[in-house]
N, C-alpha and C positions, 0 to 999 in steps of 0.2 A: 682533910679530915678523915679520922676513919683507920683501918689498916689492913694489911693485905696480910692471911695467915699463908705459912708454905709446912704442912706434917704440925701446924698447930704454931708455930712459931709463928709470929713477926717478921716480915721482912728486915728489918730494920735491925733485929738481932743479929742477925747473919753476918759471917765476913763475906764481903761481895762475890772472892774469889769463890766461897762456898754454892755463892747463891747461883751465881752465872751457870756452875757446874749442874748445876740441876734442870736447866734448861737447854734446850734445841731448838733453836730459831734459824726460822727462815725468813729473812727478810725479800721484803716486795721490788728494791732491786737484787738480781740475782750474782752473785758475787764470787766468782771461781779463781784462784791462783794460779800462775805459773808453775806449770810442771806436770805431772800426769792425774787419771782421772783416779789410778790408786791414794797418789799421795793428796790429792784433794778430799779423800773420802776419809783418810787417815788422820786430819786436824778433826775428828768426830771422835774417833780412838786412834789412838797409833799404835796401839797392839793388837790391832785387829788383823785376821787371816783374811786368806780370799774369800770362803766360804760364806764369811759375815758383810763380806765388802760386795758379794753378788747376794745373798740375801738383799741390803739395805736398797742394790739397784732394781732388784726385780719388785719390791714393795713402790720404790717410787715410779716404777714403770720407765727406768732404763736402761735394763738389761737388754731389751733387743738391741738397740742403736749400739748400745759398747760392744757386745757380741757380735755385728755385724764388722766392726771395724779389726783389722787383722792383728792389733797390737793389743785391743782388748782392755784388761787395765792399766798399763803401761799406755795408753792413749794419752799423744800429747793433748795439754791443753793452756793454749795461746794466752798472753794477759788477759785477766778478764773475761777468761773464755770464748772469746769472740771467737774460736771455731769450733763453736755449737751454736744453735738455734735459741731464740730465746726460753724456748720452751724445755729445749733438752737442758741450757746452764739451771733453768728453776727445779727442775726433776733431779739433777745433779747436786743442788743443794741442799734440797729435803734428803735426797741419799747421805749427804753430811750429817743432816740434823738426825737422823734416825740410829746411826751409826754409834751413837752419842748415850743409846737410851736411857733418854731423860726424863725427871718424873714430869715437867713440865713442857708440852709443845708449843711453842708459839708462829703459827705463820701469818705473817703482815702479807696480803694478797696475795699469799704464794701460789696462789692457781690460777689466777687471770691469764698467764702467759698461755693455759692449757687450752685446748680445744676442750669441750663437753665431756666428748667418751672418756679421754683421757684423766679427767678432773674426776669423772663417779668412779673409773675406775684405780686410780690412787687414794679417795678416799676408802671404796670399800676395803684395800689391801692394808689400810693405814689402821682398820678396827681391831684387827685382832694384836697387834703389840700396844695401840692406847687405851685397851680397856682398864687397867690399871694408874694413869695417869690425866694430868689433866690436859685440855687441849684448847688454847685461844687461835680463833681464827679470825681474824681480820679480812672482812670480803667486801666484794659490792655485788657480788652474784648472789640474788637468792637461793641459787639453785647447791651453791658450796655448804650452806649454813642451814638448809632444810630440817635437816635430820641433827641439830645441835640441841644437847638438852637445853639449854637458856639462850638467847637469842637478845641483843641489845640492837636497838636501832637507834640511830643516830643521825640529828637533823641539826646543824651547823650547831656542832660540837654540843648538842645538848643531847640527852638520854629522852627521845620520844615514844618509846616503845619496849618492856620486855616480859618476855615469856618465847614459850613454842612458837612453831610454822605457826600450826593451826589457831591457838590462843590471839597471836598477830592479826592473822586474816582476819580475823573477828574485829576487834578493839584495836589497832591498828591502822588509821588512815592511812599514814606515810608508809607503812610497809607494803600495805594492800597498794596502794597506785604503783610502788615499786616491782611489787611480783608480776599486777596484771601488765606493767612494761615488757618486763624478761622473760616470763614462762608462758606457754603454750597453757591454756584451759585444760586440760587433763594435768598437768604438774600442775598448777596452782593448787587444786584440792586435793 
C-alpha cells in the first residue's frame, strides 16, 4: 500500500537504472572486490581523482589505515577483502558509497562492525555532505540513530514506535528497555 516519493516522483516511475543511481548503499555485510582500495573506491565513480578518493576515506575514517600502508591507494585488496578487518572492509564501503554522492544514503547496520568512537566519529564527518540528502539507517545501536530526525522501531517486523530519541523515551516501551540495555544513564537522556 502506499508509495515511496524520490524529488516528488514515485518510485515506480523511475527506470531502476535511474533509481539505483540515486542511491549509496551500504550494506550490513561488508563486500570489497578483488583488486585495489582505489579501484574499489572507483565502482562509486570512476572518474574520480585522488583528491575525492582520500576525501570519501578520511569522511569514513580510513585514511589513516590506507595511509599507513606503503602502497596507499594502490593497496591490494584480497577477495572479499579479507585482508582488512571487519571494521576497516565496512569503513571501505561507506568510502564507496560516498564517493557515489547520492541523494539517497541507505546503510543496513553499516556501523555495528565499529567500535563506539569510531561510529560518532564517522557519523559526525558524514553531516556535513548529508545535509542535503536523505539518510536510512538501519541499526540495533541506539546509540547510531540518536540524533535521526524520525526514528522507527521495530518489534518482529511490526512498527512499534516512531518519533525522536527523546519523543521514544517517553511513549516508547520497547525503545526505552532497549536504550536502558545499550547506554550508560547520561546517554540515555
Amino acid at each position: 500500500e502506499g508509495q515511496i516519493l524520490v524529488d516528488g516522483h514515485d518510485v515506480r516511475e523511475y527506470n531502476p537504472h535511474e533509481l539505483a543511481a540515486l542511491f549509496g548503499t551500504v550494506p550490513q555485510k561488508a563486500l570489497l572486490f578483488t583488486g585495489t582500495v582505489a579501484s574499489n573506491l572507483k565502482f562509486g565513480d570512476r572518474n574520480a581523482d585522488e583528491a575525492k578518493m582520500w576525501k570519501a576515506l578520511e569522511i569514513a575514517q580510513s585514511d589513516g589505515f590506507i595511509r599507513e600502508n606503503p602502497e596507499g591507494l594502490d593497496a591490494p585488496v584480497a577477495q572479499g577483502g579479507t585482508n582488512f578487518s571487519g571494521g576497516q572492509r565496512q569503513r571501505l564501503c561507506i568510502a564507496r558509497a560516498i564517493m557515489r554522492d547520492p541523494k539517497i544514503f541507505t546503510f543496513d547496520d553499516s556501523f555495528s562492525a565499529l567500535d563506539f568512537a569510531t561510529d560518532r566519529a564517522l557519523r559526525d564527518a558524514l553531516k556535513p555532505i548529508t545535509r542535503q540528502t536523505a539518510v536510512i539507517i538501519v541499526a540495533q545501536r541506539i546509540s547510531t540513530v540518536m540524533d535521526a530526525d524520525q526514528i522507527m522501531v521495530m518489534e518482529n517486523g511490526r512498527i512499534v514506535g516512531m518519533g525522536r530519541h527523546e519523543e521514544l523515551m517517553r511513549d516508547c516501551e520497547t525503545y526505552r528497555e532497549i536504550a536502558d540495555s545499550q547506554l550508560k544513564n547520561e546517554e540515555v537522556d
